[in-house]
C-alpha positions as a Python dict, from the first residue, in 0.01 Angstrom:
ca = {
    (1, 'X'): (0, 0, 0),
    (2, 'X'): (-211, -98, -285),
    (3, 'X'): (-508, -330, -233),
    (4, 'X'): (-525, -674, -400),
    (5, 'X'): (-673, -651, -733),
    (6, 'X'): (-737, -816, -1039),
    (7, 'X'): (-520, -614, -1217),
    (8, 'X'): (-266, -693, -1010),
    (9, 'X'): (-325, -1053, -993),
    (10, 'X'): (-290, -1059, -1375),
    (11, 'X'): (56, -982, -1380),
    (12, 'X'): (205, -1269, -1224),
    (13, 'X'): (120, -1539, -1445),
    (14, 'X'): (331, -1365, -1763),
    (15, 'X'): (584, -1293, -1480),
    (16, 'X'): (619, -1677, -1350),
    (17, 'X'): (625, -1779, -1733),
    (18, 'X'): (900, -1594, -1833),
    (19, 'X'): (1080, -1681, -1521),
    (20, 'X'): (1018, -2054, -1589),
    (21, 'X'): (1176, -2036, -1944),
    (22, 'X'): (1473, -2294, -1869),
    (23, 'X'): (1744, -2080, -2061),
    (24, 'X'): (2070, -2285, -1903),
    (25, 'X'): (1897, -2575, -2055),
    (26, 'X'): (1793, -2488, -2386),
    (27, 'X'): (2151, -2392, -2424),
    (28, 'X'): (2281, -2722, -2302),
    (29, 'X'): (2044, -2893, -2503),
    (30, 'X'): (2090, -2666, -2841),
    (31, 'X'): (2503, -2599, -2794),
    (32, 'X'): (2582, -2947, -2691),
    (33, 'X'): (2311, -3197, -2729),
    (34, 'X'): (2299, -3295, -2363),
    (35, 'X'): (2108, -3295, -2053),
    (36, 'X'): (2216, -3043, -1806),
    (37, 'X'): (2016, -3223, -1582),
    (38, 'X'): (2255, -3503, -1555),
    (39, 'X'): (2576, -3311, -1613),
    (40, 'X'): (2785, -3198, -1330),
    (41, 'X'): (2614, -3054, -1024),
    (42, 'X'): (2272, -3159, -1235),
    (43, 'X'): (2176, -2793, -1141),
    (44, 'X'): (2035, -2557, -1399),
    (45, 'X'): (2230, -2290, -1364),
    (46, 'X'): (2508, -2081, -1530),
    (47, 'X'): (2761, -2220, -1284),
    (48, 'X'): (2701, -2586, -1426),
    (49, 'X'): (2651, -2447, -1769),
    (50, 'X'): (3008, -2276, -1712),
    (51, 'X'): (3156, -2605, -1639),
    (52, 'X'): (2999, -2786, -1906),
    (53, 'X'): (3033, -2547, -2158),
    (54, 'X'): (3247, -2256, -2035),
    (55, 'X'): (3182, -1870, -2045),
    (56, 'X'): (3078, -1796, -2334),
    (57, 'X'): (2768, -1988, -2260),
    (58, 'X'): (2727, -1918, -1887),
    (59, 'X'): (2755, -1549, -1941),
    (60, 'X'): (2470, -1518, -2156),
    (61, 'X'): (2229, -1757, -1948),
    (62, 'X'): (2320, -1554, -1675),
    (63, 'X'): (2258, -1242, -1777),
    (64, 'X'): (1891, -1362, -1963),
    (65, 'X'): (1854, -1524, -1623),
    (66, 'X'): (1897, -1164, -1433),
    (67, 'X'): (1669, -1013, -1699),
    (68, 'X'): (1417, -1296, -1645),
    (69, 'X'): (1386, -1103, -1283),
    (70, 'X'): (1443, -764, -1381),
    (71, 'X'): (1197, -704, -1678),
    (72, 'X'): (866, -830, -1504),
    (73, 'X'): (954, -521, -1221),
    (74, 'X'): (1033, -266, -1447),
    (75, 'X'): (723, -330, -1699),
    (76, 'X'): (540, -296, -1390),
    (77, 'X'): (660, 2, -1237),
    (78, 'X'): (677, 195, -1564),
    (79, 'X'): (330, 97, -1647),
    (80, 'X'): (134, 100, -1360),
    (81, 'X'): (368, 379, -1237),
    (82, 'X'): (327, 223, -852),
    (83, 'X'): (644, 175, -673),
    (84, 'X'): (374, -66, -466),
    (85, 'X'): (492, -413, -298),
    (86, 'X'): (303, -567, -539),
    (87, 'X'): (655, -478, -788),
    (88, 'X'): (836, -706, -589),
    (89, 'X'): (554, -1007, -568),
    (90, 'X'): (528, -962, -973),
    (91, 'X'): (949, -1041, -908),
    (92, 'X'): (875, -1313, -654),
    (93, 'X'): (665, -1465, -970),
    (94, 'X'): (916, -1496, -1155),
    (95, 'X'): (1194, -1659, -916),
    (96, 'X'): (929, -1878, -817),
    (97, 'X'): (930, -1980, -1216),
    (98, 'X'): (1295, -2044, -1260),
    (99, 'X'): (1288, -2233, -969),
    (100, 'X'): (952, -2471, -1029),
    (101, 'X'): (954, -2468, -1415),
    (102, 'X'): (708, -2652, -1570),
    (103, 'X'): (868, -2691, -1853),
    (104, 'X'): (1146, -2910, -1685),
    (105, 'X'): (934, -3101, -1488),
    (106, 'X'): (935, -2852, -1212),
    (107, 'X'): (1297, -2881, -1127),
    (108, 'X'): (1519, -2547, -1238),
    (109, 'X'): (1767, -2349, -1155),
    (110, 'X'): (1804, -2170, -774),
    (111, 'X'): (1689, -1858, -828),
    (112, 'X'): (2053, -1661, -749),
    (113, 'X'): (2061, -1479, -1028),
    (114, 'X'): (1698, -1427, -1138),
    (115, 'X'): (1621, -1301, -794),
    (116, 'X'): (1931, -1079, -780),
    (117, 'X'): (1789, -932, -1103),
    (118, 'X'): (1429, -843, -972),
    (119, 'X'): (1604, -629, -689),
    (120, 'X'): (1840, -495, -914),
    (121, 'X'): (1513, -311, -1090),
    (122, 'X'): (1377, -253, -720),
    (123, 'X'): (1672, -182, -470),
    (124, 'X'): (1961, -109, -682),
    (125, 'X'): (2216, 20, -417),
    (126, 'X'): (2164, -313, -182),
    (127, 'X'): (2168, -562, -512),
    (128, 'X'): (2464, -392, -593),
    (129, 'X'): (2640, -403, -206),
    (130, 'X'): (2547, -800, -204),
    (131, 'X'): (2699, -765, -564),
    (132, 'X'): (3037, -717, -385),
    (133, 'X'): (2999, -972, -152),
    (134, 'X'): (2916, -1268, -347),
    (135, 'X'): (3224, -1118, -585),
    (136, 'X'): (3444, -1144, -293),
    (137, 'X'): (3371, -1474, -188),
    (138, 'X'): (3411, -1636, -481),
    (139, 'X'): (3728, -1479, -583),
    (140, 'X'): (3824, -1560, -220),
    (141, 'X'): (3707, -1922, -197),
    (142, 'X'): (3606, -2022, -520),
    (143, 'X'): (3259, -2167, -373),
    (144, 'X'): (3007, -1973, -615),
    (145, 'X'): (2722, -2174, -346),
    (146, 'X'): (2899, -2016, -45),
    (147, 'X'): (2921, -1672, -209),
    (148, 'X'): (2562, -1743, -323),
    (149, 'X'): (2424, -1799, 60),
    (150, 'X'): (2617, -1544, 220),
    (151, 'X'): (2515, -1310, -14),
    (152, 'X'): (2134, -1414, 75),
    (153, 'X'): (2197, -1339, 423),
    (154, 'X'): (2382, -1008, 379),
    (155, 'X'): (2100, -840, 157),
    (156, 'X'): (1814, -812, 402),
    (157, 'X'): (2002, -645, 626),
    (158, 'X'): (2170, -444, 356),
    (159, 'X'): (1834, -326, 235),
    (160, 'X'): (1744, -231, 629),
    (161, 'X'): (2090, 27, 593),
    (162, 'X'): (2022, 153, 202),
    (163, 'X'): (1630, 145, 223),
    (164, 'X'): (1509, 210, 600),
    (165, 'X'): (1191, 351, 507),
    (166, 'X'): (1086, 46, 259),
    (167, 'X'): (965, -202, 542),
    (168, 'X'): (784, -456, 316),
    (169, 'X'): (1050, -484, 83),
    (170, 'X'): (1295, -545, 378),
    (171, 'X'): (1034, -877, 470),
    (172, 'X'): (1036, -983, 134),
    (173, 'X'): (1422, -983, 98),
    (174, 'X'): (1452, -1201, 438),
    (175, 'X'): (1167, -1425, 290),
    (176, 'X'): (1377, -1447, -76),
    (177, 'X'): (1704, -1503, 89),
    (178, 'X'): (1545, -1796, 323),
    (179, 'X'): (1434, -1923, 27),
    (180, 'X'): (1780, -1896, -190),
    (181, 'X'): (1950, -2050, 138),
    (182, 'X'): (1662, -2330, 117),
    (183, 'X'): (1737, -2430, -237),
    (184, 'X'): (2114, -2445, -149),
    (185, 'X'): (2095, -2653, 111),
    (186, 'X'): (2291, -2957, -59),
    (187, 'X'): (2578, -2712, -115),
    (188, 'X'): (2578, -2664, 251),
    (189, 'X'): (2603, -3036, 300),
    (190, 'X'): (2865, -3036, 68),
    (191, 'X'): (3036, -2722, 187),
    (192, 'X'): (3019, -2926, 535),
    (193, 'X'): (3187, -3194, 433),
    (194, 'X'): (3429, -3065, 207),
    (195, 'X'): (3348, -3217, -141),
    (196, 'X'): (3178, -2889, -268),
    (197, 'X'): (3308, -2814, -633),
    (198, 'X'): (3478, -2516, -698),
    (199, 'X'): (3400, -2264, -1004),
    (200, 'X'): (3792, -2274, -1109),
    (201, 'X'): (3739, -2539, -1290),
    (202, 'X'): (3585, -2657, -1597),
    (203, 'X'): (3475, -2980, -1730),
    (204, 'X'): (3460, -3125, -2048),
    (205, 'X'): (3083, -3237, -2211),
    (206, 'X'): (2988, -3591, -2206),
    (207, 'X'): (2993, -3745, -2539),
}
């Protein structure tokens, strides 16, 4: 385990600033000259994006959302050359920018897929097994927020099976996916009480 450092310490502003970069929203704003904000689920995400706009928006800002995850880990692996913890804070950096952006008033998107894409540069093989869950679910249900959640509980314990010997990385997954689960927690209410959108479906832009 690698001590706390200044070096280390330096890497997680960049990290939270690329993860704040509001990409569904800059779309939104750019493709359609609205508000995502107030559109929909009011969610800045690809799912409300997809609705708004359909996939040839969503699939983009999803997969610049992944990246917005994924890059920060792998310029920090292949330059410090330290598969350390500290790979996977540098991640947390940037989730923690897509979710509190500052430059949306610190209010974007859930973290899903940024997240997904920081331990798809760290734990491949259990990204990839919560991959096929949230898949399922939503092909299953059409709930992208219950796919989503039960995804976030799977992967801890999906890292524990793929990755026994990486104990802090196991912690940080259970900390990410209370976290995820935390930010969905109106889709639960919803999900509850049966008035949770499905993806299916896709609505037309206000004028």
């Amino acid at each position: 385990m690698t001590p706390l450092g200044w070096t280390h310490v330096a890497w997680l502003v960049p990290a939270y600033l690329l993860g704040a970069v509001p990409t569904s929203y800059l779309v939104a704003r750019w493709a359609a000259g609205v508000d995502l904000r107030e559109q929909g689920s009011k969610n800045l995400g690809a799912t409300n994006l997809f609705r708004l706009l359909g996939w040839k928006a969503a699939v983009p800002v999803a997969a610049f959302d992944v990246a917005k995850g994924a890059a920060p880990v792998l310029a920090y692996l292949a330059l410090t050359r330290e598969p350390s913890w500290w790979a996977l804070l540098v991640g947390a950096a940037a989730v923690l920018g897509h979710v509190f952006s500052p430059f949306v008033r610190f209010k974007g998107g859930k973290g899903v897929a940024t997240a997904a894409g920081v331990f798809l540069a760290y734990l491949p093989g259990a990204i990839g097994a919560a991959a096929v869950v949230w898949i399922g679910l939503v092909a299953a249900t059409g709930y992208v927020s219950l796919g989503s959640i039960s995804a976030a509980l799977a992967f801890p314990f999906l890292v524990r099976v793929l990755y026994p010997s990486r104990n802090t990385a196991f912690w940080v997954a259970g900390c990410v996916a209370l976290f995820v689960i935390f930010n969905h927690r109106a889709n639960i209410r919803r999900l509850l009480a049966g008035t949770e959108a499905r993806f299916r479906r896709r609505g037309a832009p206000a004028p």
